[in-house]
TORKOL-4160 file (C-alpha; in steps of 0.2 Angstrom, whole numbers, padded with zeros to 4 digits, m for minus):
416
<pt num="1" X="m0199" Y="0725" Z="0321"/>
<pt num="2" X="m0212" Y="0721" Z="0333"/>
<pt num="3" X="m0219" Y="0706" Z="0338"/>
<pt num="4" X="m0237" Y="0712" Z="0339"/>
<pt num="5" X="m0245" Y="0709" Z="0324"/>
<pt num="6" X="m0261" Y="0725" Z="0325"/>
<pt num="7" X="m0245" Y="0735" Z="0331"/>
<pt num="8" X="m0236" Y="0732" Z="0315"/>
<pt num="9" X="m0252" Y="0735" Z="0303"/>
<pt num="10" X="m0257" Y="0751" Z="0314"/>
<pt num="11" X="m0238" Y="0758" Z="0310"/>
<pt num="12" X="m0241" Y="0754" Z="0292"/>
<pt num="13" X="m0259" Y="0762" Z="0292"/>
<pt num="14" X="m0252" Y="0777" Z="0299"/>
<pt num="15" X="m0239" Y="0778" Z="0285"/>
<pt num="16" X="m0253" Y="0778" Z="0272"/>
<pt num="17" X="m0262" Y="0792" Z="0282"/>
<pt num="18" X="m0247" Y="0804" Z="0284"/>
<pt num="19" X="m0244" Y="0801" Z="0265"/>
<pt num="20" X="m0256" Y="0813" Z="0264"/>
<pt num="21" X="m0248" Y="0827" Z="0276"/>
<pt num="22" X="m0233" Y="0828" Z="0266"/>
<pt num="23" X="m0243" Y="0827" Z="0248"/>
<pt num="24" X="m0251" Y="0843" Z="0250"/>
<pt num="25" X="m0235" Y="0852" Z="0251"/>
<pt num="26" X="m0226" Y="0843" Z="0236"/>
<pt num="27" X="m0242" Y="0846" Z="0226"/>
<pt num="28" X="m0239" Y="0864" Z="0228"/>
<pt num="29" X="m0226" Y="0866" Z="0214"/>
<pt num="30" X="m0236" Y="0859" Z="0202"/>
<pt num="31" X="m0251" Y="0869" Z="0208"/>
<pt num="32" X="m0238" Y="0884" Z="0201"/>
<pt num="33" X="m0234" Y="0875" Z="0186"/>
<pt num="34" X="m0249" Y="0871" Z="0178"/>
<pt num="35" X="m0261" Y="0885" Z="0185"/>
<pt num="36" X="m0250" Y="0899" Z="0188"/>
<pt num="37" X="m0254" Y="0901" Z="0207"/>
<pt num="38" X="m0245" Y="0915" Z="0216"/>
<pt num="39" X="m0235" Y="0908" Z="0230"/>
<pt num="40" X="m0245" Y="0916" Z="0241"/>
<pt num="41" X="m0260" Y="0908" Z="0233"/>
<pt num="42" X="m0250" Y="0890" Z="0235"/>
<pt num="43" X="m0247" Y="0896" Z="0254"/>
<pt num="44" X="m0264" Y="0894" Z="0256"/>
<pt num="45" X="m0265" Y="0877" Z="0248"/>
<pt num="46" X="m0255" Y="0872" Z="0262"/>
<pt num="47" X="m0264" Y="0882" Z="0276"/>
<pt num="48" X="m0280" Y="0875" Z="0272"/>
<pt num="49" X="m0276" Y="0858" Z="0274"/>
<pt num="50" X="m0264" Y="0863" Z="0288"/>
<pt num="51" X="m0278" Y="0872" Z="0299"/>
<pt num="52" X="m0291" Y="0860" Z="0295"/>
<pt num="53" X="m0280" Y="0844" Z="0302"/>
<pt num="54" X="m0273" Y="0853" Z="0318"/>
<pt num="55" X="m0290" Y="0863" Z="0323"/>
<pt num="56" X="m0302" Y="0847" Z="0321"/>
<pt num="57" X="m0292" Y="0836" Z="0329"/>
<pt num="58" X="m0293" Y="0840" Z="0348"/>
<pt num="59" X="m0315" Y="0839" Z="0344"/>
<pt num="60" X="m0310" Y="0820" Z="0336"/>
<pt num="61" X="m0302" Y="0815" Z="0353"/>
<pt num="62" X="m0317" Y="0821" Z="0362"/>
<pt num="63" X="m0327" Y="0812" Z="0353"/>
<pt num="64" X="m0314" Y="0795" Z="0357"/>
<pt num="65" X="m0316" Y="0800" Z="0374"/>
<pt num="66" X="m0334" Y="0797" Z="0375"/>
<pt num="67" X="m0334" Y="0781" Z="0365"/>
<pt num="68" X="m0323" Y="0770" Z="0355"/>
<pt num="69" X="m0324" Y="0772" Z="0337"/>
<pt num="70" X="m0312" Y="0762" Z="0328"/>
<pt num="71" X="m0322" Y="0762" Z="0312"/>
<pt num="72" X="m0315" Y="0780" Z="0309"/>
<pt num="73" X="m0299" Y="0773" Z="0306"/>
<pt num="74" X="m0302" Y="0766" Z="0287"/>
<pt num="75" X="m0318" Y="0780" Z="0286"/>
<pt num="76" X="m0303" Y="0793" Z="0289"/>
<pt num="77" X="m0290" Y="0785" Z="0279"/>
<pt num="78" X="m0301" Y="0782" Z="0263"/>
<pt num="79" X="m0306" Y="0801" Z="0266"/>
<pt num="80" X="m0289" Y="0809" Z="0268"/>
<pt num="81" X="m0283" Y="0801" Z="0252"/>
<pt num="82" X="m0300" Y="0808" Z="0241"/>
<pt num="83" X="m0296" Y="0826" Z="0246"/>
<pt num="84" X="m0279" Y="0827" Z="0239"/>
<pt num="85" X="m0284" Y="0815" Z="0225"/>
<pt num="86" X="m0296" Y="0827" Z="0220"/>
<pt num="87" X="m0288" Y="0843" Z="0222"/>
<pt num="88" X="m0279" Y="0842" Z="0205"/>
<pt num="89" X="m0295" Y="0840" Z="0197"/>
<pt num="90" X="m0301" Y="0856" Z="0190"/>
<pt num="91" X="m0293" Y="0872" Z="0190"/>
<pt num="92" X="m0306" Y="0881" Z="0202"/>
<pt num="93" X="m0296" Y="0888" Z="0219"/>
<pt num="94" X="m0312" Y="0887" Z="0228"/>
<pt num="95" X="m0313" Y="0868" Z="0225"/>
<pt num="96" X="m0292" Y="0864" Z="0227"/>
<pt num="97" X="m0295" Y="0873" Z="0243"/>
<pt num="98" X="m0311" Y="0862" Z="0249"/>
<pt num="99" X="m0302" Y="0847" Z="0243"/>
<pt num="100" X="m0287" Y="0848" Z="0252"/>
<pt num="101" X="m0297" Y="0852" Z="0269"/>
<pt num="102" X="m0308" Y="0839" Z="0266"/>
<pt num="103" X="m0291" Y="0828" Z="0267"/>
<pt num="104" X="m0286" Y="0839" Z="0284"/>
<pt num="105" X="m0301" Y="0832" Z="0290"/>
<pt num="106" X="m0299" Y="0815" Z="0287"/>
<pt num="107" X="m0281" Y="0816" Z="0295"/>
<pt num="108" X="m0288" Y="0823" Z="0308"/>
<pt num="109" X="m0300" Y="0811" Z="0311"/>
<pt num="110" X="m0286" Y="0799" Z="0311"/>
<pt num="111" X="m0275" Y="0801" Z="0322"/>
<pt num="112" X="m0285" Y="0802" Z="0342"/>
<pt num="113" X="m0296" Y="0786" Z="0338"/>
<pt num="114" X="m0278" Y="0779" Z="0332"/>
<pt num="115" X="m0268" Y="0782" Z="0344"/>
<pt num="116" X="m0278" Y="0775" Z="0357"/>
<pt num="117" X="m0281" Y="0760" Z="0347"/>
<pt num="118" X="m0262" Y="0759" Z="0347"/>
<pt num="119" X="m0260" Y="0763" Z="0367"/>
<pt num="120" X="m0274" Y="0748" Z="0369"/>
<pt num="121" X="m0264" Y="0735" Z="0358"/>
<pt num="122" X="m0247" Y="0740" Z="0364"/>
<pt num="123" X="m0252" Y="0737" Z="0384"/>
<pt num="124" X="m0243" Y="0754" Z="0387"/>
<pt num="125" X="m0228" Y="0748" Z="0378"/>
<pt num="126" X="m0217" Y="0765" Z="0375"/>
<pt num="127" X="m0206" Y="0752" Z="0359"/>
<pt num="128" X="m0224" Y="0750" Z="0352"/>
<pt num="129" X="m0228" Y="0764" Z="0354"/>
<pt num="130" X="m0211" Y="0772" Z="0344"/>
<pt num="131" X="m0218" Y="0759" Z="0329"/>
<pt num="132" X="m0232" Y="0766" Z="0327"/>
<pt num="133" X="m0225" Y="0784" Z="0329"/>
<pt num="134" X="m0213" Y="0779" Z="0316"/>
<pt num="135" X="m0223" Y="0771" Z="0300"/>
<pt num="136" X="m0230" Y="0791" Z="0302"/>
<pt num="137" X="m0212" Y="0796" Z="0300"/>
<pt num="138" X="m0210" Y="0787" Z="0285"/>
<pt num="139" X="m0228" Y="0792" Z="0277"/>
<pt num="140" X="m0222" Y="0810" Z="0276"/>
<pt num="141" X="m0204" Y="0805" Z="0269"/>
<pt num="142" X="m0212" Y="0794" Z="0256"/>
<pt num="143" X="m0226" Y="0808" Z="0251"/>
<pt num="144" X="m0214" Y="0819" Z="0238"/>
<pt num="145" X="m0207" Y="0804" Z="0231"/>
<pt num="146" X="m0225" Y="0798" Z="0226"/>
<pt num="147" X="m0232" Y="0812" Z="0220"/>
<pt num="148" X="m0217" Y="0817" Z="0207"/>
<pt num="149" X="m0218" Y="0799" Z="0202"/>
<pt num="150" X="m0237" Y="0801" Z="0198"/>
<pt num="151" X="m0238" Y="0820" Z="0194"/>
<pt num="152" X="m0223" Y="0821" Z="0185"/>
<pt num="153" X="m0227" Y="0807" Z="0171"/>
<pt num="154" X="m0244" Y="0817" Z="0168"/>
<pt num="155" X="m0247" Y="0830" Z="0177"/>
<pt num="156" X="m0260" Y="0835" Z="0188"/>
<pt num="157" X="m0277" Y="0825" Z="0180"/>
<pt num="158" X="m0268" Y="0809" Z="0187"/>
<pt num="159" X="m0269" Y="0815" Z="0203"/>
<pt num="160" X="m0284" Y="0802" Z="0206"/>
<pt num="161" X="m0271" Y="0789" Z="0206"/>
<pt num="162" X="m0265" Y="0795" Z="0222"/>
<pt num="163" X="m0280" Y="0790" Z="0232"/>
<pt num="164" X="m0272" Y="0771" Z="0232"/>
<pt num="165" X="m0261" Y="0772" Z="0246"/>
<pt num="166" X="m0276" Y="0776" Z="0256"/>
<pt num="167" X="m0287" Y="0760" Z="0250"/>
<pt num="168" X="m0272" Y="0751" Z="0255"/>
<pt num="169" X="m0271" Y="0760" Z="0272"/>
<pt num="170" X="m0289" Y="0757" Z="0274"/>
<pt num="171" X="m0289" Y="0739" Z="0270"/>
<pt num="172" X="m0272" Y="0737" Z="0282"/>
<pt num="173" X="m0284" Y="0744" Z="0296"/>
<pt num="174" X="m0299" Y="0732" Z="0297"/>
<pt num="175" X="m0292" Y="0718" Z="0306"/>
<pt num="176" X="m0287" Y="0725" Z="0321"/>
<pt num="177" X="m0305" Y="0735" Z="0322"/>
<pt num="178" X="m0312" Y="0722" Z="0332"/>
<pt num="179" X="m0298" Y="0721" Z="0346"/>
<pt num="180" X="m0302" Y="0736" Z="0354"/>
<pt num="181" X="m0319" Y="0739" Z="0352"/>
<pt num="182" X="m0324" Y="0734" Z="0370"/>
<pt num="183" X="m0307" Y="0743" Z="0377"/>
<pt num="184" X="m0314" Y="0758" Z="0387"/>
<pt num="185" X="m0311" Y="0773" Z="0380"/>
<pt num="186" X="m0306" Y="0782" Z="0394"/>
<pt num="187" X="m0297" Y="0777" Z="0409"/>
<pt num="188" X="m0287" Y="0766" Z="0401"/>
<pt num="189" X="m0270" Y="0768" Z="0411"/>
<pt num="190" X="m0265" Y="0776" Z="0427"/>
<pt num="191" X="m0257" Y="0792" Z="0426"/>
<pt num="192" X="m0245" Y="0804" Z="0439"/>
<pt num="193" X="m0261" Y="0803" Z="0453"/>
<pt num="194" X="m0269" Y="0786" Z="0451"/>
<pt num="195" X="m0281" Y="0789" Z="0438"/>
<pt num="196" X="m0283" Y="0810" Z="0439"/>
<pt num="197" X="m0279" Y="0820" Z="0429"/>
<pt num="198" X="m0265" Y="0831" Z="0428"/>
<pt num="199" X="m0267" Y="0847" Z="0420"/>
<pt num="200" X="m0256" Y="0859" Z="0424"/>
<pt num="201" X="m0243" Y="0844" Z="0418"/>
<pt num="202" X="m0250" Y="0842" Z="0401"/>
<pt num="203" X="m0250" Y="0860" Z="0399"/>
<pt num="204" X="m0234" Y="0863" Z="0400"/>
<pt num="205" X="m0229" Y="0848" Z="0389"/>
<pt num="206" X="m0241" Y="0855" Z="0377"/>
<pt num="207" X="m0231" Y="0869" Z="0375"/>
<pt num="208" X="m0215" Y="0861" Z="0373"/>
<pt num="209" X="m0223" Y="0851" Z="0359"/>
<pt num="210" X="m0230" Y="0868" Z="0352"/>
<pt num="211" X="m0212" Y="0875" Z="0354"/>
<pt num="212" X="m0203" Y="0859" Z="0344"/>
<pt num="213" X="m0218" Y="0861" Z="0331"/>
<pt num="214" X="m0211" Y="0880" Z="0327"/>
<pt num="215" X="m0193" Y="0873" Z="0324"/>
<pt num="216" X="m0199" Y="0857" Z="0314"/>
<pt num="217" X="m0208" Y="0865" Z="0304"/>
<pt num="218" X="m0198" Y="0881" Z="0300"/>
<pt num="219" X="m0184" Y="0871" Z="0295"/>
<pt num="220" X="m0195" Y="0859" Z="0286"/>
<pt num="221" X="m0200" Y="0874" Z="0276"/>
<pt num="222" X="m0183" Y="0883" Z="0271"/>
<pt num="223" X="m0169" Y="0869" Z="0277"/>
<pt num="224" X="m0166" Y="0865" Z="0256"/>
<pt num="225" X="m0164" Y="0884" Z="0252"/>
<pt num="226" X="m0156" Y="0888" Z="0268"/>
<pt num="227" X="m0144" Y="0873" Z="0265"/>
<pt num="228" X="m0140" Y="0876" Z="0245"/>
<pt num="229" X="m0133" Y="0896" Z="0253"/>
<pt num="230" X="m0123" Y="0885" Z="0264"/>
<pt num="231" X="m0114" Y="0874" Z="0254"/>
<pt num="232" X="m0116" Y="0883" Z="0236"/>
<pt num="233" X="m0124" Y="0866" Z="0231"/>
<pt num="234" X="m0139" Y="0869" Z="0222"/>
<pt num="235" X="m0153" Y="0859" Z="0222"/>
<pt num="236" X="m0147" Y="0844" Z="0222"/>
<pt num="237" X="m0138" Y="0850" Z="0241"/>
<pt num="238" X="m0155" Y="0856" Z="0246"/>
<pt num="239" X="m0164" Y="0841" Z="0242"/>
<pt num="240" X="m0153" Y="0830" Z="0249"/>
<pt num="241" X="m0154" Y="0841" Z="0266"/>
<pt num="242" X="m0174" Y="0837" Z="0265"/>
<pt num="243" X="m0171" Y="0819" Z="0265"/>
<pt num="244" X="m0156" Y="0820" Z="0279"/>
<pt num="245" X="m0171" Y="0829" Z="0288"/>
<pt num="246" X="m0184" Y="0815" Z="0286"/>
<pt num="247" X="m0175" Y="0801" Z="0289"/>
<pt num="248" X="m0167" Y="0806" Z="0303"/>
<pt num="249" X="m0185" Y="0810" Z="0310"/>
<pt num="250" X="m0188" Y="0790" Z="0310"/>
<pt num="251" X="m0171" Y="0786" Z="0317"/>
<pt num="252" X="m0177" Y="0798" Z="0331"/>
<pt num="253" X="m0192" Y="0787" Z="0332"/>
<pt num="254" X="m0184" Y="0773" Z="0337"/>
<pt num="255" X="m0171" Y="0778" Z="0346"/>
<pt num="256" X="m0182" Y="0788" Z="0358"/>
<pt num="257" X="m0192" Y="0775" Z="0362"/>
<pt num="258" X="m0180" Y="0761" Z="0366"/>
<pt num="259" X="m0169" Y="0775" Z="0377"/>
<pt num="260" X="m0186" Y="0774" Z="0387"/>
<pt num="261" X="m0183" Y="0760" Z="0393"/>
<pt num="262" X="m0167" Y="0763" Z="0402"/>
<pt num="263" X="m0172" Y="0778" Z="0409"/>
<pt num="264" X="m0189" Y="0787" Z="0412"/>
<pt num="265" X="m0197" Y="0798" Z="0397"/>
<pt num="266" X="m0195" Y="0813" Z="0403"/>
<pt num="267" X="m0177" Y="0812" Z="0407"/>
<pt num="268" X="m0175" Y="0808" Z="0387"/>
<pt num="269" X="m0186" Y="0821" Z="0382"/>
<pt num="270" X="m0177" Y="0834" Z="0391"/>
<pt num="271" X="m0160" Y="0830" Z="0386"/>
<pt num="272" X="m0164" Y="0826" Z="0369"/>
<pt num="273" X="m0170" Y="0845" Z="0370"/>
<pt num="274" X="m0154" Y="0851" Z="0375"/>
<pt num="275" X="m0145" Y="0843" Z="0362"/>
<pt num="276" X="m0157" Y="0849" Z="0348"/>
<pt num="277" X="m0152" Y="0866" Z="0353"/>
<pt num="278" X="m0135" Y="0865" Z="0349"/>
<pt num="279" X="m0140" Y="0855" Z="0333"/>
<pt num="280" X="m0150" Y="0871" Z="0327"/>
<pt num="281" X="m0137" Y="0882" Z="0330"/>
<pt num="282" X="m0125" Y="0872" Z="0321"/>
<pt num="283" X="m0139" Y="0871" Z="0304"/>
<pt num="284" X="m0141" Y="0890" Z="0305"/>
<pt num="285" X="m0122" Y="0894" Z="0308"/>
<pt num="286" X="m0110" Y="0880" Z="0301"/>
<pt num="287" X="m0105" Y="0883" Z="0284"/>
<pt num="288" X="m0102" Y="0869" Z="0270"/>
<pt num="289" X="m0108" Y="0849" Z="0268"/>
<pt num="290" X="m0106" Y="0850" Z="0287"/>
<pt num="291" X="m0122" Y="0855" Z="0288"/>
<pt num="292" X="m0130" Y="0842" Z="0285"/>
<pt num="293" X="m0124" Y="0834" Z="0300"/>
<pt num="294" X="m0132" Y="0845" Z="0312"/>
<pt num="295" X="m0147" Y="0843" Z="0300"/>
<pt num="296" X="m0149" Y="0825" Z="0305"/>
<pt num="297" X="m0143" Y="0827" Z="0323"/>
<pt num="298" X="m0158" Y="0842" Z="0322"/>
<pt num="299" X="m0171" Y="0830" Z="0314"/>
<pt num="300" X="m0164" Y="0815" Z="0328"/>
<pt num="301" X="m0166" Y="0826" Z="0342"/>
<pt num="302" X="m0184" Y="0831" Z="0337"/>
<pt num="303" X="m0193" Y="0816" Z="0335"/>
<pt num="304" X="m0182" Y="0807" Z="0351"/>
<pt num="305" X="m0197" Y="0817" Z="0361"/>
<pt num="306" X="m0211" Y="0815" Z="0345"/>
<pt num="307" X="m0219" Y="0796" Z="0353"/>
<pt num="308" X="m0213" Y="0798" Z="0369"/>
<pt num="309" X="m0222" Y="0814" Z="0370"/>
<pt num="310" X="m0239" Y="0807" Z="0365"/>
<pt num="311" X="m0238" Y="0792" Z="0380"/>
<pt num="312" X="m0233" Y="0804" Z="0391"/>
<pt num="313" X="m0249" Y="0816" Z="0388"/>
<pt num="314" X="m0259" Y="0799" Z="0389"/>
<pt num="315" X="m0254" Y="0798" Z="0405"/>
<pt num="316" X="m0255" Y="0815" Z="0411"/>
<pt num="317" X="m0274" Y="0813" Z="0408"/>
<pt num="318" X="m0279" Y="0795" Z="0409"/>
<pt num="319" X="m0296" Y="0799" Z="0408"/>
<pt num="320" X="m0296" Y="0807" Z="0391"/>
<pt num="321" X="m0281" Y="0799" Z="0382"/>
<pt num="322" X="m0292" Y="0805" Z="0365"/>
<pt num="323" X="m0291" Y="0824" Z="0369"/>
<pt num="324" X="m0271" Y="0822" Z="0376"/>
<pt num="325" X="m0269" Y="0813" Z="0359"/>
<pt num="326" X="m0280" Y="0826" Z="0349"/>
<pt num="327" X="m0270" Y="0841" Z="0357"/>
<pt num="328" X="m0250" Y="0834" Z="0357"/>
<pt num="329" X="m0253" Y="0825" Z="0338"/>
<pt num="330" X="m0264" Y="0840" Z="0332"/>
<pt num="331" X="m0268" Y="0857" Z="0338"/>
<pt num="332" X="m0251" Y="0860" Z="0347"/>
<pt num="333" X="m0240" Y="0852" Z="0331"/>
<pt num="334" X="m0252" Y="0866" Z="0321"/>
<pt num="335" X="m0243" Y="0881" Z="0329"/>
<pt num="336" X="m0227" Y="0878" Z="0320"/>
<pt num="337" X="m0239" Y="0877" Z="0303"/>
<pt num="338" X="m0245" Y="0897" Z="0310"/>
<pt num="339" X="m0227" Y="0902" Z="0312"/>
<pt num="340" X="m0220" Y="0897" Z="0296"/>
<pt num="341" X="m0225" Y="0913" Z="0286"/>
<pt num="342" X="m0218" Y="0924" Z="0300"/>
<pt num="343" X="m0201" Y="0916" Z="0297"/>
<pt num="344" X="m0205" Y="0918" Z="0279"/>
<pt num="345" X="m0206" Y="0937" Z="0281"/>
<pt num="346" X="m0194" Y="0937" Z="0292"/>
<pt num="347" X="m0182" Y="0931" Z="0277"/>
<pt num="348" X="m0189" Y="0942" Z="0265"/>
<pt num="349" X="m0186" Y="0959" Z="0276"/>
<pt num="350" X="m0167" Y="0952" Z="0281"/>
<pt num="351" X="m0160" Y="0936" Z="0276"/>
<pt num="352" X="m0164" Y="0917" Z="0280"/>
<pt num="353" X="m0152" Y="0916" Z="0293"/>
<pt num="354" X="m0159" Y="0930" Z="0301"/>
<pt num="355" X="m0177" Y="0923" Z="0301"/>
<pt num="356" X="m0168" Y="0906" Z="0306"/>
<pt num="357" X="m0160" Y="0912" Z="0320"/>
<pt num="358" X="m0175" Y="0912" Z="0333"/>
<pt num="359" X="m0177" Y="0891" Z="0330"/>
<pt num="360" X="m0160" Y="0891" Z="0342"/>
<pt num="361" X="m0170" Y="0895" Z="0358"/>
<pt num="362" X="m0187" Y="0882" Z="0355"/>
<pt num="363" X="m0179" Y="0870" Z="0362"/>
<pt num="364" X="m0171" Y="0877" Z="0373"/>
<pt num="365" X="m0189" Y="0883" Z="0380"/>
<pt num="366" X="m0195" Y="0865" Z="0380"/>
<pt num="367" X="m0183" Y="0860" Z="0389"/>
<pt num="368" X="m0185" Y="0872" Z="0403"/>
<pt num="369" X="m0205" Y="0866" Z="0403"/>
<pt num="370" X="m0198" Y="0847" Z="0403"/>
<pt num="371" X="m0184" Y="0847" Z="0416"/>
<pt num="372" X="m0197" Y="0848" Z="0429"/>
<pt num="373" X="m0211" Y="0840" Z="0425"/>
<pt num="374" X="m0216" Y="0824" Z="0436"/>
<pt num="375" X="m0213" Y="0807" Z="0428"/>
<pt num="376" X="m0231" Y="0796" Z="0426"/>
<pt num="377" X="m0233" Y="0780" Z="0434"/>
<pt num="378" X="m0230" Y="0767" Z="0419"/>
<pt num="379" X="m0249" Y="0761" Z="0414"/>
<pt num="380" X="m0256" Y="0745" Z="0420"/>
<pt num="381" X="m0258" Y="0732" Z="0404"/>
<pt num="382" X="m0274" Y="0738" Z="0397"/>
<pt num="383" X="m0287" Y="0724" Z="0396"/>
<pt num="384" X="m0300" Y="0722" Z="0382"/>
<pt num="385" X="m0291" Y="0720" Z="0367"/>
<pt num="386" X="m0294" Y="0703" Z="0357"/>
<pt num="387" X="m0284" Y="0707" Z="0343"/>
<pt num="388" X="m0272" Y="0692" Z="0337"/>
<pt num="389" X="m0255" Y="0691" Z="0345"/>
<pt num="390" X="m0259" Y="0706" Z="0356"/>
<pt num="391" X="m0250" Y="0698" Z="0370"/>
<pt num="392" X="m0233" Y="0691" Z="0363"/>
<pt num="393" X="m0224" Y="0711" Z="0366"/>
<pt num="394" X="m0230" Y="0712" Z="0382"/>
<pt num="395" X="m0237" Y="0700" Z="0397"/>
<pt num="396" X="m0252" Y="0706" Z="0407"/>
<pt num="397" X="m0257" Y="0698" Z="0422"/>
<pt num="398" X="m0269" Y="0685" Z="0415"/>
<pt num="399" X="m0255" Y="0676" Z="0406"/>
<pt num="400" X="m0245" Y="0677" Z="0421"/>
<pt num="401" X="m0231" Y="0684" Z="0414"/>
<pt num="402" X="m0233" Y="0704" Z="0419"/>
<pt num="403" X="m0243" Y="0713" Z="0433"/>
<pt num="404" X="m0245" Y="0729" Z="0440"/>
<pt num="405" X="m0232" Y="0743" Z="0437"/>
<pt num="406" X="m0226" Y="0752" Z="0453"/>
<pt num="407" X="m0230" Y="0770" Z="0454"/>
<pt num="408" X="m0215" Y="0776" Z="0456"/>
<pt num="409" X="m0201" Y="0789" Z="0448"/>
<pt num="410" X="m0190" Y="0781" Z="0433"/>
<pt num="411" X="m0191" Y="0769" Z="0421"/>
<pt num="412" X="m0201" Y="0754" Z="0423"/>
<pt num="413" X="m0198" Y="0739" Z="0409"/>
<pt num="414" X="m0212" Y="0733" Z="0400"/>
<pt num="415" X="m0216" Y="0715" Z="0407"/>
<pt num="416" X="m0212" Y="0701" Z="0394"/>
């Protein structure tokens, strides 16, 4: 665990934020339950809050960019949480469908101001940075097991109940709003040219993170049905293919950012790429409980890139670390939402390994845009933030314990 104390409740307020990515989904088959929704009128459950969340985030990270706002992090917690609470209130479609934007939304709102909150209270820590990265990771995990627990006992009037995890997650938030407060909002580390930004660099990493968006979320999607064709293991094979998936997602987490610091982020990003696309070849193709092996190798080589991804794009454009976050954490992880029913008709018009298929070469894609791309100067400790304990991970030059990171190619150890 980390030794930063806002770090620590930053990772747990993301957890009750993302929550409330995965609810919408799981909510779904009780949306076909109880109100009889076609599955393509449960698609568009999911779409709404889908599109919502990935449009509106890049316009969040403007706004960040022009000024701190760390009061949007309980604001959009409390917010995301009352969308899907009320969403199984009623049984108008109109309404579910307004509800469960309206909890896009407050994701969306989320994540920019917070991710520069973390970047300023980690002092450009890639290990922080995995922390917070990961309590998102286990948000999503947790999200099906809460909503059977509360829908299942009685159905979809206690969905009000669900709102709790985002008082908490609003609550967990409020200490750390008045560390960064008087961080600037922009600027606030040096990227690949001294403070300019790199565009044609976070371009194409957008596009690798579009491209591993695509493969997350397709298998995402159909891994459980895909999986219980594989084995011959019914739901119960299915299901546990889900939770292989998500949990190797956090293990990725981690892993990816402590490989960062024995050798520069791209280089970990790239590889981790390559490995990813044998992974997928081996879900699509290896039959039997093997499978779910080259599930969590899949899910692993996924998220090693997910954090380093978003301190990369932060530095690509170090004068607008809200829009790099808004883009990489939003708008670009939407394209895999926009792709899913493709794969879906795909399946429908051949088979599930057909529509499968395609996921092999994504990664392969982002590693061809990674390989190349130029390696950021690590960021210099980012003043500004009085939050408790913001120092102890790592030192800065006040405390005498840290100073200035060379600009130079490779991987630069956080000072201590």
């Amino acid at each position: 665990m980390p030794r930063n104390k806002p770090i620590v409740l930053l990772s747990a307020g993301h957890a009750c934020v993302d929550i409330y990515q995965g609810a919408v989904a799981a909510l779904v088959p009780f949306f076909v339950a109880e109100r009889a929704y076609t599955y393509a009128a449960a698609s568009g459950v999911v779409l709404a809050a889908g599109l919502m969340s990935s449009l509106a985030q890049p316009f969040f990270g403007v706004l960040t960019d022009r000024r701190p706002v760390p009061w949007l992090l309980p604001v959009s917690t409390v917010l995301g949480g009352l969308g899907v609470a009320l969403s199984g209130v009623g049984d108008s479609y109109a309404l579910t469908l307004l509800f469960v934007a309206l909890s896009g939304l407050g994701v969306a709102a989320y994540h920019p101001e917070s991710a520069r909150v973390a970047r300023v209270a980690s002092k450009g820590s890639h290990r922080s940075m995995g922390w917070f990265s990961l309590g998102g990771n286990i948000g999503f995990a947790v999200a099906p097991l809460l909503v059977t627990a509360v829908i299942a006992t009685g159905g979809l009037r206690l969905s009000p109940l669900l709102i709790l995890p985002a008082l908490v997650g609003g609550v967990l938030t409020l200490p750390v709003l008045r560390g960064p407060a008087e961080a600037p909002p922009a600027g606030c580390g040096r990227g690949a040219a001294e403070g300019r930004d790199d565009w044609a660099s976070f371009v194409r990493l957008s596009l690798a993170v579009g491209c591993r968006s695509v493969v997350f979320v397709g298998l995402s999607t159909f891994v459980a049905l895909h999986v219980r064709g594989q084995t011959d293991g019914g739901t119960a094979a299915g299901a546990a293919a889900l939770v292989v998936l998500y949990l190797g997602g956090a293990v990725g987490t981690v892993v990816g950012s402590g490989l960062a610091h024995r050798w520069d982020r791209v280089t970990v990003v790239s590889t981790s790429y390559l490995v990813t696309v044998v992974a997928v070849a081996g879900v699509v193709f290896v039959p039997g409980p093997a499978v779910h092996l080259f599930v969590a190798l899949a899910s692993i080589g996924l998220y090693v890139p997910f954090s380093l991804q978003v301190t990369l794009a932060q530095d690509y454009l170090p004068t607008r670390v809200g829009t790099a976050g808004g883009i990489t954490l939003g708008l670009m992880v939407g394209v895999g939402g926009l792709t899913s029913p493709v794969i879906g008709g795909i399946a429908d018009a051949t088979s599930l390994r057909t529509a499968l298929t395609p996921l092999i070469l994504m990664p392969a894609l982002s590693w061809l845009l990674f390989r190349t791309l130029p390696e950021p100067a690590a960021p210099e400790p980012l003043p500004g933030y009085r939050g408790q304990d913001a120092g102890k991970e790592t030192g800065s030059p006040a405390d005498g314990r840290g100073g200035t990171a060379p600009a130079t190619r490779g991987p630069v150890e956080p000072p201590r």
